[in-house]
N, C-alpha and C positions, 0 to 999 in steps of 0.2 A: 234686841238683836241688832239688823244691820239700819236699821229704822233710827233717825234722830229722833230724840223726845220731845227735842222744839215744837211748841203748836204751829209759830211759823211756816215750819217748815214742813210740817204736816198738811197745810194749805194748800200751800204750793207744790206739794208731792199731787196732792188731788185735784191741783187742776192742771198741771203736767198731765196724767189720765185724762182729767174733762175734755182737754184739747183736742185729743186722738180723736177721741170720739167726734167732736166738732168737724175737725176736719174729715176725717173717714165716711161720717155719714150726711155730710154737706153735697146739695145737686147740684152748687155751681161752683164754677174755680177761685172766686172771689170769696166764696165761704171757705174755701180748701186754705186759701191764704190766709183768713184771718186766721185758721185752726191754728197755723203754723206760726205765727205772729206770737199767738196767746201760749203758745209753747216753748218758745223761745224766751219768749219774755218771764216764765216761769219755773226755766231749766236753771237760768243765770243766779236767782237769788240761792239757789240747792247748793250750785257750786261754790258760790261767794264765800268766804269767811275771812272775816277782820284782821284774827291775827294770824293767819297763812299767806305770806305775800307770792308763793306757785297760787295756790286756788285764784286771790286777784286777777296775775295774769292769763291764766286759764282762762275764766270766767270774758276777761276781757276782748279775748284771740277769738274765743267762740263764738258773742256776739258782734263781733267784726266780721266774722264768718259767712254769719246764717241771717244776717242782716244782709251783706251785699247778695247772697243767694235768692235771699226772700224778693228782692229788688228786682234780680234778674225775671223771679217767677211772674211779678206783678206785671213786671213790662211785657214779658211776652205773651200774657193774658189780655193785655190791653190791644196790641200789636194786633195779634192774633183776629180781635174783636172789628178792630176797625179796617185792616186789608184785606184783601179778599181772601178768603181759606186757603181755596183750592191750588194759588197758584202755588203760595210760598208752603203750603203742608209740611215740606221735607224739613225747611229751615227751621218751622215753628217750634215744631216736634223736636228735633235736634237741641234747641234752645232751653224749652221747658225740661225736658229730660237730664242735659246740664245743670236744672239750679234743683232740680232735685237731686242728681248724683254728689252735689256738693253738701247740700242740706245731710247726707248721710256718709257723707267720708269717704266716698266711692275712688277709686282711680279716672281720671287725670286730676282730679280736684283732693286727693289726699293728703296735702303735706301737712295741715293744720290738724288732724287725727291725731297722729302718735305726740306731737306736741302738746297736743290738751289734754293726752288723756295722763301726761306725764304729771301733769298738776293736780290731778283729780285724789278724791278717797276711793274707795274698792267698791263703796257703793253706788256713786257717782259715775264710775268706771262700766257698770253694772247697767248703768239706767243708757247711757251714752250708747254703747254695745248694743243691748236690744230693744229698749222702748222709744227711742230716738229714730230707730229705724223704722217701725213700723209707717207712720204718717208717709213719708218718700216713698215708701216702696209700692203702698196702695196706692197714689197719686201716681206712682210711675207707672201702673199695670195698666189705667183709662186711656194711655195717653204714650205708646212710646214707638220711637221709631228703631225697627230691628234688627236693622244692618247694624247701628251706632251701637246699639248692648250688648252685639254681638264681640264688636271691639272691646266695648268698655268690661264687659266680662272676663275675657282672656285677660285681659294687662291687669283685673283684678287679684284674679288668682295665681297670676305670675309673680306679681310687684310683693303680695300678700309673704310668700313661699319666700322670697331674696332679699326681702326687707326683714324675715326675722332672724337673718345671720347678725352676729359680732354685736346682738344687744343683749345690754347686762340687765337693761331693765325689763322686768317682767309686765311692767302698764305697757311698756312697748309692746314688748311681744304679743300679748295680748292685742292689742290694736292691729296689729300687720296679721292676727291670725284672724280680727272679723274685717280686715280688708279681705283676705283670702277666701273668709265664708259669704263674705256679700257676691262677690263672683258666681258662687256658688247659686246663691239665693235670687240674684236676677235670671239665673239662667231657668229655677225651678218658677218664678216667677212669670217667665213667658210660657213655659208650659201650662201651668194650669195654678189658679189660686191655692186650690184646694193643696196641691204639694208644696206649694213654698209655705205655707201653714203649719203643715209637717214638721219641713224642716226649719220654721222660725222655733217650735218649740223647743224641736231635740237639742237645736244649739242655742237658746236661752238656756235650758236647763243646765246644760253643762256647762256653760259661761258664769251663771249665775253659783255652780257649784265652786268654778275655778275662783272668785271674784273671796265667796263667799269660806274657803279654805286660804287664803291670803289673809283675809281679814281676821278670821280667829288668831292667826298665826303669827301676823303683825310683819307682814316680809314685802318689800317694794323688790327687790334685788335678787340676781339669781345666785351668787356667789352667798348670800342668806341660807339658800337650802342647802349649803354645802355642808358650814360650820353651824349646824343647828342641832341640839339634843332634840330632837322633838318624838313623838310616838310614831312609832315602826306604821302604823295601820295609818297615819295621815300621810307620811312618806308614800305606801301604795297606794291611797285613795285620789293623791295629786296624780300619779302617773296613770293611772288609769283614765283620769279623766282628760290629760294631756293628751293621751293615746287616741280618745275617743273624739276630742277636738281635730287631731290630724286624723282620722276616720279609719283606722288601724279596723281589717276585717273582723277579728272576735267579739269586738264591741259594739257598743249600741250606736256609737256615734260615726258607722259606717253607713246604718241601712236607712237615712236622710239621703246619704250621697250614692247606695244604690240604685234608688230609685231615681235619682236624676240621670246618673251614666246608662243607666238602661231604656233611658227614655229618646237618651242623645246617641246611641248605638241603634234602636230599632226607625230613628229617623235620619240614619247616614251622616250625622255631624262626627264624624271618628277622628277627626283632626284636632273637634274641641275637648271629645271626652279623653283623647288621649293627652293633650296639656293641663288639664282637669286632674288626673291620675297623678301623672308626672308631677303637679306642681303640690299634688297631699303627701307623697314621697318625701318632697324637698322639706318641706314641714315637720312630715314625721322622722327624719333626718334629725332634725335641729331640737326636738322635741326630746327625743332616746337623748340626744347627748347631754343634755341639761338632767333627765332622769339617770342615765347611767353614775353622770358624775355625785349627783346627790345622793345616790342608794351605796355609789363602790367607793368612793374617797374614803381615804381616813378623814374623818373629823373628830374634833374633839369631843371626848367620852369622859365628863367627870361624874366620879363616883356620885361626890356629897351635890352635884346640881344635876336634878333632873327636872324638866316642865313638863306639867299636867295641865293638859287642857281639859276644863272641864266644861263641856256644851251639853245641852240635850241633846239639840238640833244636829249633832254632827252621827245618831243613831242611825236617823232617814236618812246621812250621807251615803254610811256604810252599805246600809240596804241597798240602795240606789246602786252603788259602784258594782255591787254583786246581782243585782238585776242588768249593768253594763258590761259585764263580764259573759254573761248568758246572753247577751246581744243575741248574737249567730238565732241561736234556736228560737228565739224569740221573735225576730224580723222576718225568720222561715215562716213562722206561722203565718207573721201578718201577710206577707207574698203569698 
């Protein structure tokens, strides 16, 4: 499937996991860092391939990246250690929150995102998007100052929505849409673990669906889904999950972001759920028009060439799309 058969690479896929866990269940910040060290250092070899000279520089932009971040995190663990807490708190906190907002492609630190993810495979795309994030975002939940995420939230989901205008590339878009869900994700974040759990799965899921419908499909490009023969049922199982990425009410992939807006309206933040709203809008704006154009163009229809994808795995997509379709009734229940 979307797994290399490399044993190498199989290694290093498993200790990419070991790290999480390193860092995640680590009691002190210096364990935290080396988690991140060790993951870093075993994201790079996934990425790398010889004869891809994007993957190289990928590979190479990213450990420039999460190196200088890692640096920032070590010094202000050390800082932290030897000045007094109490005076400089705001600074420290401030700081650390920084090299983890970088470590994860967050906004003001996201230019190196959509760049690397421009070089990646769909499965690389896949791990970057959601397992790459988890390590930051727990590290950020022990330790953050909430005036500062409060900012860095908004311009999340702002930057997310206005960044996925006039891209043809779909790694792009992709990437400016989980800038737009990590907004999302720090704000369910400060609420309570347990919801941003929630919502890290629902939009794994669907990321992982989106990643993994490109790949069968073999499409970097959106002007690809225009002029493609491909089957009518993959054409709706992409928009649907397009839909559900912008949090479109019928489907599943709103009631993540219900339950955050209801959390942000019953505690009088109505300024942020309303640029929250507004900025799923802007997305699912950008979203319909890439589906309208791939469902309503004429594209070419030859008789003697048609592609047959033949997947198992693409059976559980179907089900899935149609269990995301009954969202509504379904998230009713769980509410």
């Amino acid at each position: 499937m979307l797994l290399m058969p490399n044993s190498n690479k199989m290694f290093f896929l498993f200790i990419l996991f070991f790290s999480t866990l390193v860092s995640v269940s680590s009691n002190s910040w210096l364990g935290c860092w080396i988690g991140l060290e060790i993951n870093l250092l075993s994201f790079i070899p996934l990425i790398n391939s010889p004869n891809n000279l994007l993957n190289s520089e990928a590979s190479l932009k990213y450990f420039l990246t999460q190196s200088i971040a890692s640096i920032n995190f070590l010094f202000s663990i050390l800082l932290s250690l030897f000045l007094m807490k109490n005076l400089f708190n705001n600074f420290f906190s401030i700081i650390i929150n920084s090299s983890l907002l970088m470590k994860m492609g967050s906004v003001p630190f996201h230019f190196w995102f959509p760049n690397i993810m421009e070089g990646l495979s769909w499965f690389n795309c896949f791990i970057l998007m959601t397992w790459q994030k988890i390590t930051p975002m727990i590290l950020l939940s022990y330790y953050f100052n909430l005036n500062f995420l409060y900012f860095v939230m908004v311009f999340n989901v702002l930057i997310g929505a206005i960044g996925s205008f006039n891209q043809s590339s779909l790694r792009k878009l992709m990437s400016f849409s989980s800038i737009n869900n990590l907004g999302w994700m720090i704000s369910s974040m400060i609420i309570s673990e347990n919801l941003w759990m929630i919502y890290f799965i629902f939009y794994s899921i669907f990321t992982f669906i989106m990643c993994f419908m490109f790949y069968i499909i073999n499409i970097f490009f959106i002007n690809q889904l225009f002029f493609f023969n491909m089957n009518f049922l993959i054409k709706i199982s992409i928009m649907i999950n397009f839909l559900s990425l912008g949090g479109l009410p019928p489907f599943m992939g709103f009631f993540p972001k219900w339950l955050v807006i209801n959390y942000l309206l019953n505690n009088n933040f109505f300024i942020i759920s309303f640029i929250f709203v507004m900025s799923s809008l802007i997305l699912l704006f950008v979203y319909i028009r890439i589906i309208y154009s791939s469902l309503l163009f004429f594209s070419f229809k030859l008789k003697w060439f048609k592609i047959f994808i033949k997947n198992n795995f693409l059976i559980y997509i179907y089900f899935f799309n149609f269990i995301s379709l009954l969202g509504m009734i379904i998230s009713t229940l769980f509410f």
